[in-house]
C-alpha positions as CSV (number, residue, x, y, z in Angstrom):
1,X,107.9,108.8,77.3
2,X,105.5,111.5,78.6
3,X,102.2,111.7,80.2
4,X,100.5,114.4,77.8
5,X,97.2,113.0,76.7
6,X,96.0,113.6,73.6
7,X,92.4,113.4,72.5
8,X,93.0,111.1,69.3
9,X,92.1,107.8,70.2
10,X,93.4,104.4,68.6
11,X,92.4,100.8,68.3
12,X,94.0,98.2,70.6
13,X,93.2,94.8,71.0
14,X,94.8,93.0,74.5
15,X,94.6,89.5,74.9
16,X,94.9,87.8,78.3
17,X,94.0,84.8,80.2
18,X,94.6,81.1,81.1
19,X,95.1,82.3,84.6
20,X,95.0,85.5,86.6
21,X,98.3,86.6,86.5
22,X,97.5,87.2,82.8
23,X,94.5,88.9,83.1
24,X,95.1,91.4,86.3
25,X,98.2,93.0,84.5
26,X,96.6,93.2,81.0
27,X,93.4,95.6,83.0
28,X,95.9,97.8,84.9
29,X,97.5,98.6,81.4
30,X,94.4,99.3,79.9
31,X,93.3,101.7,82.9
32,X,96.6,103.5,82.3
33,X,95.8,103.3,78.0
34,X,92.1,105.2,78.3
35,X,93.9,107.6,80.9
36,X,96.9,108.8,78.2
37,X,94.8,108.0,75.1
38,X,91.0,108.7,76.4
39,X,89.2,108.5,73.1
40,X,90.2,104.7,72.3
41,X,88.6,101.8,71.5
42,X,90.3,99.0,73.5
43,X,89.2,94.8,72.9
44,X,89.9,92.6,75.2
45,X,90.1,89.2,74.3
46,X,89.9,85.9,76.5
47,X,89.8,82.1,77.2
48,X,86.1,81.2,78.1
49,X,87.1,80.2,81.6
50,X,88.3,83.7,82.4
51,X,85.8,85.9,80.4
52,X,83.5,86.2,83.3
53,X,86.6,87.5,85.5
54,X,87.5,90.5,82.9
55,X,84.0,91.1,82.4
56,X,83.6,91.7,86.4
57,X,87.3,93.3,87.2
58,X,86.8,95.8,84.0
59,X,83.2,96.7,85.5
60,X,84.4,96.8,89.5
61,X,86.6,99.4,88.8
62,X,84.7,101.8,86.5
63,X,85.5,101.3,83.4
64,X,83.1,101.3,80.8
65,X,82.3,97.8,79.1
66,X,79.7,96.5,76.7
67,X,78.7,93.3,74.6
68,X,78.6,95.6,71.6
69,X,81.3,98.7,72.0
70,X,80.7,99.5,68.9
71,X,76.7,100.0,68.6
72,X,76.9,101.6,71.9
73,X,80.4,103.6,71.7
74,X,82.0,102.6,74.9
75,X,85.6,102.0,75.1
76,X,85.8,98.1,76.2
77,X,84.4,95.2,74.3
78,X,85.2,92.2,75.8
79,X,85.0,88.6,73.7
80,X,85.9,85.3,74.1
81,X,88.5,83.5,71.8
82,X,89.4,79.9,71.2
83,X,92.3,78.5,72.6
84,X,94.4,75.3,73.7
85,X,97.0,74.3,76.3
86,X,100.0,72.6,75.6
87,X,100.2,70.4,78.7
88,X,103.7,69.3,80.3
89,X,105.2,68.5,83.1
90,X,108.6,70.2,84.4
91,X,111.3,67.7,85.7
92,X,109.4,64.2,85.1
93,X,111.4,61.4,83.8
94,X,110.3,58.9,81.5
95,X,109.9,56.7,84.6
96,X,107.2,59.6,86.0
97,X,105.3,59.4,82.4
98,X,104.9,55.1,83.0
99,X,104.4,55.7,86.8
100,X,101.4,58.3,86.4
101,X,99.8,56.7,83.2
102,X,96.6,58.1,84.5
103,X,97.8,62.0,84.3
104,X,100.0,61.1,81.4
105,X,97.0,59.6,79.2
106,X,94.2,62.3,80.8
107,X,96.5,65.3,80.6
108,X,98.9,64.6,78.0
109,X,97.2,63.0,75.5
110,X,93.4,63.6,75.5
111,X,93.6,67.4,77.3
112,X,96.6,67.7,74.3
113,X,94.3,66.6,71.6
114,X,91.4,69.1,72.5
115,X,94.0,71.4,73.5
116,X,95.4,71.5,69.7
117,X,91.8,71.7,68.1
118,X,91.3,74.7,69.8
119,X,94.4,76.1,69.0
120,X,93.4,75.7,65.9
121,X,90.4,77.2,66.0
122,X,91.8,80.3,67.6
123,X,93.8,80.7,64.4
124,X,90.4,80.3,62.6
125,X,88.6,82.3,64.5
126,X,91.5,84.7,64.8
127,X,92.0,85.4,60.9
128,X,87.6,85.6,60.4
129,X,87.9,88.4,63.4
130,X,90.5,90.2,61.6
131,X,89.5,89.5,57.8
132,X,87.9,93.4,57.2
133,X,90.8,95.9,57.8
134,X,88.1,98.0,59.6
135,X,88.1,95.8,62.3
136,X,92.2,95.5,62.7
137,X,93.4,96.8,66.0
138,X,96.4,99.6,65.3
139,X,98.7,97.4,67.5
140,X,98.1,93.9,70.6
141,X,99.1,93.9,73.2
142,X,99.5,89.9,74.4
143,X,100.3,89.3,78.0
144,X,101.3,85.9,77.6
145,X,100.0,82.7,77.6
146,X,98.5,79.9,75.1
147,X,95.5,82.2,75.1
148,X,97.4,84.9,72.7
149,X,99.6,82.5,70.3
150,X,96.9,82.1,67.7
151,X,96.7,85.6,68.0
152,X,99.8,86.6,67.5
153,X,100.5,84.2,64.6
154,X,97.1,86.0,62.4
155,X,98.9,89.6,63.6
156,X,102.1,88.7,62.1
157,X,99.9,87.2,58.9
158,X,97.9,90.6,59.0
159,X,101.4,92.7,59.4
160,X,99.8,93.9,62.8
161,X,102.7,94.7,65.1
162,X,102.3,93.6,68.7
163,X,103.9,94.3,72.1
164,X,104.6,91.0,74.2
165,X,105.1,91.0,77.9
166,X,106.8,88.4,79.8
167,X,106.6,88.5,83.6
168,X,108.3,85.5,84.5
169,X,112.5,85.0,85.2
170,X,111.9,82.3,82.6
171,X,109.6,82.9,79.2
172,X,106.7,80.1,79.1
173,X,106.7,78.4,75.4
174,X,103.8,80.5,74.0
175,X,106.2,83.5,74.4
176,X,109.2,82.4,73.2
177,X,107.2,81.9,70.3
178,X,105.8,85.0,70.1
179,X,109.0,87.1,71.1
180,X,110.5,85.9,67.5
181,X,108.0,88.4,65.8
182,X,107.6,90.9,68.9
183,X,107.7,94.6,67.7
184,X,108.4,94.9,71.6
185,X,109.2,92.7,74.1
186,X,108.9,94.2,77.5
187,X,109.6,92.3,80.7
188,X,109.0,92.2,84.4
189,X,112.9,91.0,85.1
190,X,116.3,91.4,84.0
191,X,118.1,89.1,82.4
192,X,116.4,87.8,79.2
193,X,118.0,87.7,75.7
194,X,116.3,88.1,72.7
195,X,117.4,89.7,68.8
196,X,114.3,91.9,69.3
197,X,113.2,95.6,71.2
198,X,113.4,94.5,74.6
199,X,112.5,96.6,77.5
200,X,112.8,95.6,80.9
201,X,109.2,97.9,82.5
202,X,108.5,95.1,85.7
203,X,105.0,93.8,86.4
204,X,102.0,95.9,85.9
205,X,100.2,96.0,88.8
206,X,96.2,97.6,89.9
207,X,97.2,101.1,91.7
208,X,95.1,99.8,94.4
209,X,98.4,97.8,95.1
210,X,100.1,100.6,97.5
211,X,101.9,100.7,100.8
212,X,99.7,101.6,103.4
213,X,100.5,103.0,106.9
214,X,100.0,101.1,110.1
215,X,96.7,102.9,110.7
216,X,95.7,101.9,107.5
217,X,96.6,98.1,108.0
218,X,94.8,98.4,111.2
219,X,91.8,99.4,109.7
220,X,91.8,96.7,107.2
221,X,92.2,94.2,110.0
222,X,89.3,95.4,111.6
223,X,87.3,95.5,108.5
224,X,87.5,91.7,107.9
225,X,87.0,90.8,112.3
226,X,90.6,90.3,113.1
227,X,92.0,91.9,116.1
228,X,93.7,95.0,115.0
229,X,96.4,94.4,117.4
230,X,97.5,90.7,116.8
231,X,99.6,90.1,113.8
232,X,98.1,88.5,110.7
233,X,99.2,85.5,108.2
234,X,97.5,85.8,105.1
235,X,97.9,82.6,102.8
236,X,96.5,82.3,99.6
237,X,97.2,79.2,96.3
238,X,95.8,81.7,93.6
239,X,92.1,81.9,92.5
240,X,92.2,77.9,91.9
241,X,93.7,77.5,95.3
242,X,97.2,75.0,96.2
243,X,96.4,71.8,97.3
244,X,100.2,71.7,99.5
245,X,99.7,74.9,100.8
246,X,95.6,74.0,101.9
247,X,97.0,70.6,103.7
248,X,99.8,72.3,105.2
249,X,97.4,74.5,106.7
250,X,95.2,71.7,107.8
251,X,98.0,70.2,110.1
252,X,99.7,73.2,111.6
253,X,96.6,75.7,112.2
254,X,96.1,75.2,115.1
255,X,99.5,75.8,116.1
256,X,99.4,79.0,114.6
257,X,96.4,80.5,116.1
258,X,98.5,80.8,119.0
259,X,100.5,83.2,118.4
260,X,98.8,84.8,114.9
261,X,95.6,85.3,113.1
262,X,94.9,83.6,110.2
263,X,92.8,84.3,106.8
264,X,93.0,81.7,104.3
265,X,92.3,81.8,100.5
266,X,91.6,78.1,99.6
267,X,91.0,78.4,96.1
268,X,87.7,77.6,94.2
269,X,89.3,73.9,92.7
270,X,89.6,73.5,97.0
271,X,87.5,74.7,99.1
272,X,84.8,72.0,99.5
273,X,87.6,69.9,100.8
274,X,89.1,72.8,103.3
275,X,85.5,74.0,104.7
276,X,86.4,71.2,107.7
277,X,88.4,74.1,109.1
278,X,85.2,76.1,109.3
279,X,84.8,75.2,112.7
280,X,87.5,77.6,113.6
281,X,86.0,80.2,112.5
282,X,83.9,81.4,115.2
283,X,81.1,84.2,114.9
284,X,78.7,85.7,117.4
285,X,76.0,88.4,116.1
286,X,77.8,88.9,113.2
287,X,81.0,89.3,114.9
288,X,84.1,87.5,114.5
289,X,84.8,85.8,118.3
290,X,87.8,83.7,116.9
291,X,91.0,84.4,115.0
292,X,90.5,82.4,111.7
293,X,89.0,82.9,108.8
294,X,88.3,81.1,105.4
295,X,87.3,81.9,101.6
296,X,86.9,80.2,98.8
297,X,88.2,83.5,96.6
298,X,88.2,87.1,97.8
299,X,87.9,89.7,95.4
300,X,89.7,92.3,97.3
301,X,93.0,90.7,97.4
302,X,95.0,94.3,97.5
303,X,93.1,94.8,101.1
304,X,93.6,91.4,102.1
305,X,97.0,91.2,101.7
306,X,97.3,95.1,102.6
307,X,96.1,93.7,106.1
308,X,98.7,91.1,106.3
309,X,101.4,91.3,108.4
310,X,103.1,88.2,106.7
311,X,101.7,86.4,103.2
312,X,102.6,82.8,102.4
313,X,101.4,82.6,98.6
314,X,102.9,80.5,95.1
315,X,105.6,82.4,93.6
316,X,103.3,83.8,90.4
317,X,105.2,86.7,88.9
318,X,102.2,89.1,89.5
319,X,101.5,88.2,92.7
320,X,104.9,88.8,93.7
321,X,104.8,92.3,92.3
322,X,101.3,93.0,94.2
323,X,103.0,92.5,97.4
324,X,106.2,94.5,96.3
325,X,103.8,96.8,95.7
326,X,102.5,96.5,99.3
327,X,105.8,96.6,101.2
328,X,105.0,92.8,102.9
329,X,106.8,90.0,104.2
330,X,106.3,86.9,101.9
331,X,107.1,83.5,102.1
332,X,106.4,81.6,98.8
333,X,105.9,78.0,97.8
334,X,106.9,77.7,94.0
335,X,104.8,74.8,92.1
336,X,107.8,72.4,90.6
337,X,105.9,71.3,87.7
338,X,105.0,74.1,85.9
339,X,106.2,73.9,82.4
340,X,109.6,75.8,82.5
341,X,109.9,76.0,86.0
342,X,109.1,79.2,86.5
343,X,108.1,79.8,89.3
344,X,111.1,78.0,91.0
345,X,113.1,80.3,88.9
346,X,111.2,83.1,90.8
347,X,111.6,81.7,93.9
348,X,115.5,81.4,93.3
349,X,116.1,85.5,92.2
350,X,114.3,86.6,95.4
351,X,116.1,83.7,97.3
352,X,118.9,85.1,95.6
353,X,118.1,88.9,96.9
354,X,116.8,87.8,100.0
355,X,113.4,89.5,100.0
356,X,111.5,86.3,100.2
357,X,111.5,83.4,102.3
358,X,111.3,79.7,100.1
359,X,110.3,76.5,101.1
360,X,110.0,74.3,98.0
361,X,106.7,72.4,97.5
362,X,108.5,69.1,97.3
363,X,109.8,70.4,100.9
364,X,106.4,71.3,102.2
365,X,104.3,68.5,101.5
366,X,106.9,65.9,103.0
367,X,107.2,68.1,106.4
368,X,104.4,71.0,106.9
369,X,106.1,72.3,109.9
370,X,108.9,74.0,107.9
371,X,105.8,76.4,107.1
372,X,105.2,76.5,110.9
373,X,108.7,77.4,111.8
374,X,109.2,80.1,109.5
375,X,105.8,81.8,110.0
376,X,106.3,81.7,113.9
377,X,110.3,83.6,113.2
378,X,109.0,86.2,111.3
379,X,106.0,86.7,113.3
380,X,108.4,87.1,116.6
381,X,110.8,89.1,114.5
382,X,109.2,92.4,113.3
383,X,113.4,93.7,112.3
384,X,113.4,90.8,110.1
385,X,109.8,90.7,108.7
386,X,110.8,95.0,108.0
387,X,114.0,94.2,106.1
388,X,112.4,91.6,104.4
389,X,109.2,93.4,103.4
390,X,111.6,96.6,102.5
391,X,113.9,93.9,100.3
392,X,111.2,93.0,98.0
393,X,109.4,96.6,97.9
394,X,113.0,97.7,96.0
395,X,111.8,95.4,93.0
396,X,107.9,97.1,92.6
397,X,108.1,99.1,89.7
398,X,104.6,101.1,90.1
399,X,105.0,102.8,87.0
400,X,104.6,99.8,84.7
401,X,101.2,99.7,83.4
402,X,102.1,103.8,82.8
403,X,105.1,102.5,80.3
404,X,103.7,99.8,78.9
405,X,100.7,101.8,78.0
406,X,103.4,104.4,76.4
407,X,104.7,101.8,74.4
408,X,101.7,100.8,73.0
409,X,100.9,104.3,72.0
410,X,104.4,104.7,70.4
411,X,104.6,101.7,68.0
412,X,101.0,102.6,66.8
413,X,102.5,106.4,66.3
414,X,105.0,104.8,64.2
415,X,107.7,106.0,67.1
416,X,109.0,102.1,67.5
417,X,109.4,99.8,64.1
418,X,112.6,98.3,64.6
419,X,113.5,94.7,65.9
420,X,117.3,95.9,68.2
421,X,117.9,95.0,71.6
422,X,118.1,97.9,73.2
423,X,121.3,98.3,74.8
């Protein structure tokens, strides 16, 4: 798959969203699209709750983006499309169901409900959008999630082919579904079977995801008020934020601010409940005075993390792949209950490889100190944190958004039409 760009353009519709795991990759392939295939006109299509996010991430990092590509000829149009969850819970029992009725008869049955009605209007939606062959994209690309299953069932209505991408040890239900009619089915591990074109590529990740050099991470430090010379913990729960990671925090902080910094990422669905720990945070004329620091959501996460000597995150495929990318020492908390279990599953290859600490959520909320003990090890072992950090570098695979991209390009070229695992 080469890199020669040609000036023909083509049509591509990417749909992403329902969290940003889906959404970051889905850009970085994009960037990587308009840099091989400069002339094309590239849709990208999201959930409502995530439309803002694209809308700012395409436009942070240059790339051209209108409400109307077409009238005004730039290459991104970005639009909103219906969608609905499947809710479920991984591991409950029928016991768990009659135990949390509440959840059960919030989530399951009324969020369910709505959820279905807007699948259906995807579908709706969906087939209207597509209806005039003019406006049919030459191939989608769907990242994953509920957000591109209507989408994907129009495309194979339409005879559109599409590319699926899985990032996740285990496939969430919206892909397996998808995967059956996949023209391609690239994925960010090894290990899954499927009667279709499967292509193992890794996680696409921004190129501002890089290893940087001690100077470097220095200078980051700096830049956010730490002091460049004492390590740093970075934790973060994801842009919503992890309620066992934030009250783990609460109890053992102050333990760890003597012997580390500390920048925490509570989450937007959070914060309100984590600014008590403001107090720690200590500033005189404009200058940080104490080691602590708290955001709701930070927008830079590639420099946050790049300043990090150790990251304690959720075990989300792409954010494992940023801090491959970044060479760091990670300690993740998988969330049990995600449908499929997937991010246990994650947890358990790079338990498995031993490039990742794991303490299981379960494990963490009954005794916050296991978080404690493990930070404070690495922190006072910089051989260990090294191997570590080198361990889970070995998996970062920084040419992924450049072969995705490729792929694209070649099943609209007609260079990829059949459905054979490739061997």
């Amino acid at each position: 798959m080469g890199r020669r760009k040609s000036r023909r353009g083509m049509r591509v519709l990417v749909v992403g969203g329902g969290s940003g795991g889906h959404i970051t990759p889905a850009v970085a392939v994009v960037r990587e699209l308009l840099e091989l295939k400069p002339q094309s006109k590239v849709e990208f299509w999201t959930d409502r709750k995530y439309y803002k996010n694209v809308v700012k991430i395409t436009t942070e990092i240059g790339m051209p983006w209108s409400e109307d590509a077409e009238r005004t000829g730039k290459h991104i149009r970005v639009r909103k499309v219906w969608s609905g969850k499947f809710r479920r819970y991984a591991g409950w029992t029928w016991q768990d169901y009659f135990k949390y009725w509440k959840i059960t008869l919030g989530d399951l049955v009324f969020k369910n409900l709505i959820g279905f009605f807007g699948f259906i209007g995807g579908i709706l939606q969906t087939f209207v959008r597509l209806l005039w062959p003019g406006n049919r994209p030459d191939v989608i690309f769907l990242k994953g999630g509920f957000v591109g299953l209507p989408v994907g069932i129009v495309a194979r209505f339409y005879g559109i082919p599409y590319v699926v991408h899985e990032s996740d040890a285990v496939p969430g239900l919206a892909n397996r579904l998808l995967m059956k009619h996949a023209t391609v089915i690239a994925t960010g591990w090894s290990g899954l079977q499927s009667k279709r074109l499967m292509v193992q590529v890794g996680v696409p990740v921004a190129a501002e995801f890089h290893q940087l050099s001690v100077a470097e991470q220095k200078k980051l430090k700096k830049t956010f008020g730490f002091d460049p010379g004492e390590p740093l913990l970075v934790v973060t729960g994801g842009s919503q934020g992890a309620e066992s990671i934030n009250q783990a925090l609460i109890e053992i902080l102050p333990e760890l601010l003597k012997f580390t910094s500390v920048g925490l990422v509570a989450g937007r669905k959070y914060y309100e409940e984590m600014v008590k720990l403001k107090h720690y945070e200590e500033w005189e004329k404009a200058k940080l005075k104490s080691n602590f620091r708290l955001w709701e959501f930070h927008s830079a996460m590639h420099e946050l993390m790049g300043a990090a000597d150790v990251v304690v995150s959720r075990a989300g495929a792409t954010t494992i792949a940023e801090l491959a990318a970044l060479e760091k020492a990670v300690i993740v908390v998988p969330f049990e209950r995600l449908p499929g279990g997937h991010q246990v599953k994650n947890a358990e290859k790079l338990a498995q490889e031993g490039s990742a600490l794991v303490i299981l959520d379960e494990d963490l909320r009954k005794n916050p100190k296991i978080l404690l003990q493990d930070v404070r090890h690495l922190m006072r072992a910089p051989k260990a944190r090294a191997e570590l950090a080198q361990k889970l570098h070995c998996s970062a695979r920084p040419d992924a958004a450049k072969r995705l991209a490729q792929i694209l390009i070649d099943v609209r070229e007609g260079k990829i039409v059949n459905d054979k695992t490739k061997g």
